[in-house]
PLY file of the C-alpha trace (Angstrom):
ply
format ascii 1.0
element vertex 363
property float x
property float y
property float z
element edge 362
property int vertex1
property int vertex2
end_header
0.00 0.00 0.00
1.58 3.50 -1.07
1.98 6.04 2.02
-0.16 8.45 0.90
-3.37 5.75 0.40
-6.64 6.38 2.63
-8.58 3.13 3.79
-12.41 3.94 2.65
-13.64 3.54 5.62
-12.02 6.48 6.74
-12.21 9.37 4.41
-9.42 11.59 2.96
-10.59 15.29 1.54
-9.12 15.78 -1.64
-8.75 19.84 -2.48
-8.13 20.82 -6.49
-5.00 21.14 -7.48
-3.23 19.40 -5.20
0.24 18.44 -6.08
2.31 15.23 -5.19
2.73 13.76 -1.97
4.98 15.68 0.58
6.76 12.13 0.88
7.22 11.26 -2.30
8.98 14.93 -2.46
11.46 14.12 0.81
12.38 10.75 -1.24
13.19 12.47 -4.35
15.27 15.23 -2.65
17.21 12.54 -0.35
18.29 10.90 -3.53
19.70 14.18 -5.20
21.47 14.61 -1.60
22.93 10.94 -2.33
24.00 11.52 -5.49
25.80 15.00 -3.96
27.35 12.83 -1.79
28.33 10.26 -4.33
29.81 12.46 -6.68
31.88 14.35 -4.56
33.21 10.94 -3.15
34.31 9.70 -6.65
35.30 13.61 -7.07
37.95 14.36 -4.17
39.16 10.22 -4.40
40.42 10.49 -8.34
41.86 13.99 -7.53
43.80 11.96 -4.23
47.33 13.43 -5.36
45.65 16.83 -4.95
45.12 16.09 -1.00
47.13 15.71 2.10
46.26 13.63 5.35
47.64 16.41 7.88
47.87 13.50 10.63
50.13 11.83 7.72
51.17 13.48 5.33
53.05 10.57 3.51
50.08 8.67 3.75
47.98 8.71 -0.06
44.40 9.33 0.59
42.17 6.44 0.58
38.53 5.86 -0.48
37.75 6.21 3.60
39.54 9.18 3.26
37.43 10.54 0.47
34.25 9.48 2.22
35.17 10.99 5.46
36.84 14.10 3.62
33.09 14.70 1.86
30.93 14.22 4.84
32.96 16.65 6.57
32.92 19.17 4.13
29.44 19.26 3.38
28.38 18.98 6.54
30.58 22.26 7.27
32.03 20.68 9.98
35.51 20.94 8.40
38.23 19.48 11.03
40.75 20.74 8.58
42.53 16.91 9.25
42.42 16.35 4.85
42.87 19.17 2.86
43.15 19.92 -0.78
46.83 21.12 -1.52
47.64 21.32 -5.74
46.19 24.37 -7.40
43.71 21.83 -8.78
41.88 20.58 -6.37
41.34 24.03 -4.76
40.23 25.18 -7.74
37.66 21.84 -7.66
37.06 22.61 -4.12
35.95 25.92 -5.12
33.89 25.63 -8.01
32.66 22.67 -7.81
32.63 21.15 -3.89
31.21 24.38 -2.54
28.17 24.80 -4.33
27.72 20.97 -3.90
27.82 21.71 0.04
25.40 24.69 -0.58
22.81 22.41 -2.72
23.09 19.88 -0.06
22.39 21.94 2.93
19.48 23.48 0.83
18.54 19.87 0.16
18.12 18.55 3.48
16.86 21.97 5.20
14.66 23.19 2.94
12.68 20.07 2.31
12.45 19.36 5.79
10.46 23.58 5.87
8.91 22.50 2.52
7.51 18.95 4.16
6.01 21.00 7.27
4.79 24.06 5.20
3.24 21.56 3.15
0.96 19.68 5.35
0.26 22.79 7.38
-0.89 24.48 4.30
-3.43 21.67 3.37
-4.78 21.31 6.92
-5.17 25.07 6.37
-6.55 24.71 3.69
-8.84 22.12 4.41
-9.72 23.77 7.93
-10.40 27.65 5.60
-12.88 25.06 3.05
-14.67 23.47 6.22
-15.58 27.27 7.67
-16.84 28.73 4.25
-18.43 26.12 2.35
-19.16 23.09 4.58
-23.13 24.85 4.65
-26.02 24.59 3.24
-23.59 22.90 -0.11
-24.55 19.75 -2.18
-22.91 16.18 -1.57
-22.84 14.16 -4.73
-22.17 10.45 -4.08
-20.06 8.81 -7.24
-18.14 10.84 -10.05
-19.24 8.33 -12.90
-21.50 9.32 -15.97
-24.42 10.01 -13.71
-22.62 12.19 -11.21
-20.51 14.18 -13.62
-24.13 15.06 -15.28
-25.71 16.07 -12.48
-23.30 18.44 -11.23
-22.87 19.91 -14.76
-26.69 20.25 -14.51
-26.09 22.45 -11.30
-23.82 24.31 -11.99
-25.07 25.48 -15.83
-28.05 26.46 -13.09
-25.94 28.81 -11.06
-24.72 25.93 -8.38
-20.78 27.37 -7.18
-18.21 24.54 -7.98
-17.31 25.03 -4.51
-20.74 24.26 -2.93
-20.43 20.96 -4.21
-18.20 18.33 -2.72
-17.69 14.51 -4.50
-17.61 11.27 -2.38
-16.40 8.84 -4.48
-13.58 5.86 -3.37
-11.62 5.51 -6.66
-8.46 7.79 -6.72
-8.63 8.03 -10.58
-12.72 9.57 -9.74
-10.77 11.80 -7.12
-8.23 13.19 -9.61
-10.61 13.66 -12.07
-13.02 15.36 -9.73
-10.06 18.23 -8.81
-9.13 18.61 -12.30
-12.80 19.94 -12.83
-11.92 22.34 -9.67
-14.27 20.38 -6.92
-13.81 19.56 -3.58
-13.37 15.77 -3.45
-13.90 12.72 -0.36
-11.96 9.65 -1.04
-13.71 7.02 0.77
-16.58 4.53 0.84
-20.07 6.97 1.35
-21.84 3.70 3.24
-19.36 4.86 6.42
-20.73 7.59 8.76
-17.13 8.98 9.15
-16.47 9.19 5.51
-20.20 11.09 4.95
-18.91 13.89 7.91
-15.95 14.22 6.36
-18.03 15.79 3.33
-20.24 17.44 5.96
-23.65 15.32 4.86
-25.13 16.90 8.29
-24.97 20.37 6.98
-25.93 19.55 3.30
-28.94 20.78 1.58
-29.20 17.81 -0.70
-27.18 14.46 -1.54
-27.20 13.22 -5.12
-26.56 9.21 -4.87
-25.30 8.15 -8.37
-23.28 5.20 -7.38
-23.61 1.92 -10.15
-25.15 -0.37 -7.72
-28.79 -0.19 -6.48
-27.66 -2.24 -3.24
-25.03 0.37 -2.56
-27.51 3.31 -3.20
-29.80 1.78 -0.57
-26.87 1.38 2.05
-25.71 4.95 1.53
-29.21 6.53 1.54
-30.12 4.45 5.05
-26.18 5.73 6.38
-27.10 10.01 4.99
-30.76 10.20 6.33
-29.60 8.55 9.75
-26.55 11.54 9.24
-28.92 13.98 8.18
-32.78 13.94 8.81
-33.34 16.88 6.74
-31.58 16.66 3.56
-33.18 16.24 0.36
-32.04 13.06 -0.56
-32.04 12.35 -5.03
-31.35 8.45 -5.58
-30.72 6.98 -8.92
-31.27 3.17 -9.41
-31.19 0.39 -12.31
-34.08 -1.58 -11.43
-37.67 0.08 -11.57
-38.06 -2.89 -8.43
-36.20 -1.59 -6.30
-37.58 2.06 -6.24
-40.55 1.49 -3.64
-37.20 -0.04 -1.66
-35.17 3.47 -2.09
-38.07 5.32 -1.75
-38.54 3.48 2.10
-34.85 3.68 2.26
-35.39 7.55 2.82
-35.27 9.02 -0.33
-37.42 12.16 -1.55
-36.88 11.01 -5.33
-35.97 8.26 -6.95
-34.88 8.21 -11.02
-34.55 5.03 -12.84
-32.05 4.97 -14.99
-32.83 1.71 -17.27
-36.35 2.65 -17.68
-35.64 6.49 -18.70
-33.55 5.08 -21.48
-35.68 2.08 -22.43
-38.58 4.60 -22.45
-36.84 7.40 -24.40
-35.42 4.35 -26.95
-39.14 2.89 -27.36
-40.60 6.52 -27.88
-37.84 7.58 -30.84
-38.49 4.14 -32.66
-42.60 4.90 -32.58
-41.94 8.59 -33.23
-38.36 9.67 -34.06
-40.21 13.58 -34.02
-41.42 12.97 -30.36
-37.74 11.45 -29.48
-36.16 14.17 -30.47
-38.42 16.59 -29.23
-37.67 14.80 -25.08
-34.01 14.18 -25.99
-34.01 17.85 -26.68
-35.82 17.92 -22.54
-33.07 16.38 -21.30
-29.86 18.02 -23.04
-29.35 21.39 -21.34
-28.93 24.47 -23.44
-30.15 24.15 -26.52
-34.31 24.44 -27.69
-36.22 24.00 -24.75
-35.93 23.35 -20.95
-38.07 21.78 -18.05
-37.70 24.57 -15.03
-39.73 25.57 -12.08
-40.18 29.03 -11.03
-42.41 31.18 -8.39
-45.65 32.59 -9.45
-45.89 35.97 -9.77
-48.19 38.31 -7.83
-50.08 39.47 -10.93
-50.76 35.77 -12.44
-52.63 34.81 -9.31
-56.21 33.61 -9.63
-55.53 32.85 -13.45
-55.56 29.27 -15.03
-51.95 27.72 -15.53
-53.42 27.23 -19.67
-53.58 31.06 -20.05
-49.48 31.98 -18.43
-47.24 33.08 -21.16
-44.53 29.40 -19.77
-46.56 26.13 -21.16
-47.16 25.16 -17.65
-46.80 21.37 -17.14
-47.07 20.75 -13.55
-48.39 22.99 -10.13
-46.80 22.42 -7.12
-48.90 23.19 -4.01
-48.76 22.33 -0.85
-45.55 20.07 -1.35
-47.60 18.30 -3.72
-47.49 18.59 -7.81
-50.48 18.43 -9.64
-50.93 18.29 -13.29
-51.76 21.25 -15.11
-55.78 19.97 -15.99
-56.27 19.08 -12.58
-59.29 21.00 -10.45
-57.29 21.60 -7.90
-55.15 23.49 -9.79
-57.65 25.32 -12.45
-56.94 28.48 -10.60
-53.91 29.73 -9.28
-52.89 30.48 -5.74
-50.56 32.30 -3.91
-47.85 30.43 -2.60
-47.99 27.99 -5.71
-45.07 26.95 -7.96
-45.29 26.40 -11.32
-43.32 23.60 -13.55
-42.89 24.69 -17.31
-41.24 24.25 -20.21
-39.68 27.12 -21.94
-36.65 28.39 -24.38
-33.38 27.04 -22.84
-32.29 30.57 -22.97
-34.07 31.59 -20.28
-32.50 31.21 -16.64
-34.87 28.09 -15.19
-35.72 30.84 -11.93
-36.24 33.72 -13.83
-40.25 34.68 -13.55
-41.11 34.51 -16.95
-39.57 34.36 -20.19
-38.39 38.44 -21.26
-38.45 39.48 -17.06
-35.16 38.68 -15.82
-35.00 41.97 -14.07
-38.43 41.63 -12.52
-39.15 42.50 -8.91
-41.83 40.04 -7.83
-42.86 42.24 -5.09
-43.23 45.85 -7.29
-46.00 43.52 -9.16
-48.47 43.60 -6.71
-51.82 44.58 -7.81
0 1
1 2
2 3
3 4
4 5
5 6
6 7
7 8
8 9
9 10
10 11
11 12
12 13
13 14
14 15
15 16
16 17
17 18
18 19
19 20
20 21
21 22
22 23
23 24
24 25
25 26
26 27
27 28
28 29
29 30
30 31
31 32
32 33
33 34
34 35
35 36
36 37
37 38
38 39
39 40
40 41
41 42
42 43
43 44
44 45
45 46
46 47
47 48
48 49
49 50
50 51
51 52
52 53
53 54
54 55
55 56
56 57
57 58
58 59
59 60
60 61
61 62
62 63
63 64
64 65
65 66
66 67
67 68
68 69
69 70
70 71
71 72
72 73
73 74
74 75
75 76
76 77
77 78
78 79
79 80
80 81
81 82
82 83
83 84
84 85
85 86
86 87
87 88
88 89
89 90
90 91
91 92
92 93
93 94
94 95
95 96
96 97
97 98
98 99
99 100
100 101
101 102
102 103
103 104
104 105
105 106
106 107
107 108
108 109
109 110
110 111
111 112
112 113
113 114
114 115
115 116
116 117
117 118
118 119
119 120
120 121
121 122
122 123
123 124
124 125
125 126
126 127
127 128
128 129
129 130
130 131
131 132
132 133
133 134
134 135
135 136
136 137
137 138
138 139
139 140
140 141
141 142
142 143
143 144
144 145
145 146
146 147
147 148
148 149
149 150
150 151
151 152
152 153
153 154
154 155
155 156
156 157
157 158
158 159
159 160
160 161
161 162
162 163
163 164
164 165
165 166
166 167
167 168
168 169
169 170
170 171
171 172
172 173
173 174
174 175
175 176
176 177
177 178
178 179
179 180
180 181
181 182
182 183
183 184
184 185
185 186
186 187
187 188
188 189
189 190
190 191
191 192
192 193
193 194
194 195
195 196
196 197
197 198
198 199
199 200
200 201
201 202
202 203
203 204
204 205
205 206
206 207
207 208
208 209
209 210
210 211
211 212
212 213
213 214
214 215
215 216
216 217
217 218
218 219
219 220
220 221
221 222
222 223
223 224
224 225
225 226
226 227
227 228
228 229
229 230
230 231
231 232
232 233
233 234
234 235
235 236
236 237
237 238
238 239
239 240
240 241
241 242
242 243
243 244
244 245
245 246
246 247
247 248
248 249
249 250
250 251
251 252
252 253
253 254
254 255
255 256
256 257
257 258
258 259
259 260
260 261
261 262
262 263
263 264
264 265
265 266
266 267
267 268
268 269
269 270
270 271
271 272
272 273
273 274
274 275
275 276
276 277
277 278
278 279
279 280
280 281
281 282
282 283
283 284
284 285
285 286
286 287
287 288
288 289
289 290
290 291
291 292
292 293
293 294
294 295
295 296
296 297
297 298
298 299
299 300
300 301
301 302
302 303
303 304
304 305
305 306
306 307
307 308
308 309
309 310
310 311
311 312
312 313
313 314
314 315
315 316
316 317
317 318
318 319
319 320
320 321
321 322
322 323
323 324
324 325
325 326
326 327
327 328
328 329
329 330
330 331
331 332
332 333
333 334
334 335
335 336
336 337
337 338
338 339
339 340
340 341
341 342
342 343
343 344
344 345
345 346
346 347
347 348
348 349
349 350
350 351
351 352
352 353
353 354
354 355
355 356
356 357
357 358
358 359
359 360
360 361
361 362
């Protein structure tokens, strides 16, 4: 196991742009100080007619001599014992042993500052991200196809990259989670300790994308135990196991395999009508699904005569379709689901009133 590996049961926060392991930067720099070493061994010992051994000076100098001669020098100690004599090996010692001692000494010192700047900057770091965005933020369980679209759904609808923080266990998920500049949790999202770490008690909503319905049932039990109150989004494969998700504590459940077989069947009846809900479900381009507030001055009218093609009325934490009596006339407090040109901003009022003041509309 490398040193810098988290078990998943634990939980490692993974900032963007992080750079190589602090250890693996100490091993590198104690091999150049090796080499140093090496080469100024092999240096002073084929130069040995340069030196003289003042405790005997008939004596020629040795490969012990060069060792201990090197160690001394670039340690600074300097006893003085060996010493370079011939206009050549001062010249050597000069140019070419001195700045070796100098490189070593800035070797071993500064990575030993570098190591402990290091890891104080990241808990830093980490401690700084905790304070600021651990509230009110999204938690988005797996960084596979599902995951990566979700969040790109958020944030194309004004979500902050960093109000969003990715639990995920791979390392090549977490890399590829702070290339795209978010916050990232390397560990398994079925352990409590691994869900704090990404602040699940504080989140407004957890997206569970992870390829396994079992696992999304384990991890949805694990956040609303963590977090009563979160809005909790599930995906699963099986349309079975939804009524199981649903008891498992989540608000909504999407089936994956049955969007797509229903979206296949649908384009083979009616390739116009396929196109037309593929076009639903691709962001930015013809038209978009959004809900938005109603506005003061549209209350008491039916959702059939708004400028949006309302869909859907939500009132009373309930949604009701668009032809239902409940819904013929509209209410304040209610919320309307529509579809409308993907230009528009999905919580702007109404299509042309970006700038609107909701409240300078009452009538």
């Amino acid at each position: 196991m490398r040193a810098d590996s988290v078990h998943p049961s634990v939980g490692r926060v993974s900032l963007p742009e992080q750079t190589r392991s602090p250890w693996w930067e100490l091993g590198r720099r104690l091999l150049a100080a090796l080499a140093i070493l090496v080469g100024t061994v092999l240096l002073v010992y084929f130069d040995r007619d340069g030196y003289t051994d003042g405790n005997d000076p008939t004596d020629t100098i040795s490969w012990i001599d060069a060792i201990y001669y090197t160690t001394v020098t670039l340690s600074t100690t300097g006893y003085g014992d060996i010493a370079p004599v011939s206009d050549q090996a001062r010249l050597v010692n000069a140019f070419i042993i001195t700045p070796a001692r100098i490189a070593f000494l800035v070797l071993l010192i500064g990575t030993t500052l570098e190591v402990l700047a290091s890891q104080g900057r990241e808990m830093f770091r980490v401690a700084r991200w905790r304070k600021r965005k651990m509230d009110q933020h999204v938690v988005v369980i797996g960084y596979g196809t599902k995951g990566r679209s979700a969040i790109e759904t958020l944030l194309n609808n004004g979500y902050e990259r960093s109000s969003i923080v990715v639990v995920d266990p791979d390392a090549m998920a977490m890399e590829e989670a702070n290339r795209d500049q978010l916050v990232g949790i390397a560990g398994d999202a079925t352990r409590r300790g691994v869900l704090r770490q990404a602040g699940v008690e504080k989140a407004t909503h957890v997206i569970i994308t992870t390829d396994r319905d079992d696992s999304n049932v384990l991890v949805t039990l694990t956040v609303r135990q963590v977090n009563p109150d979160a809005w909790i989004v599930a995906s699963v494969r099986e349309h079975e196991n939804v009524p199981l998700m649903r008891q498992s504590g989540a608000n909504s459940v999407i089936t994956s395999s049955d969007a797509v077989g229903r979206l296949l069947g649908l384009s083979s009846m009616s390739p116009m009508l396929g196109s037309v809900m593929e076009d639903l479900m691709t962001y930015g381009e013809g038209l978009e699904v959004a809900e938005r507030d109603l506005l003061v001055t549209e209350v008491g009218k039916q959702p059939q005569r708004l400028p949006d093609q309302v869909i859907a009325v939500v009132r009373d934490e309930k949604v009701y379709r668009y032809f239902d009596p409940v819904v013929s006339l509209l209410a304040r407090g209610d919320r309307l689901i529509v579809i409308r040109p993907a230009k528009e901003l999905p919580w702007a009022p109404r299509p042309g009133t970006h700038g609107e003041d909701l409240a300078d509309e009452d009538e």
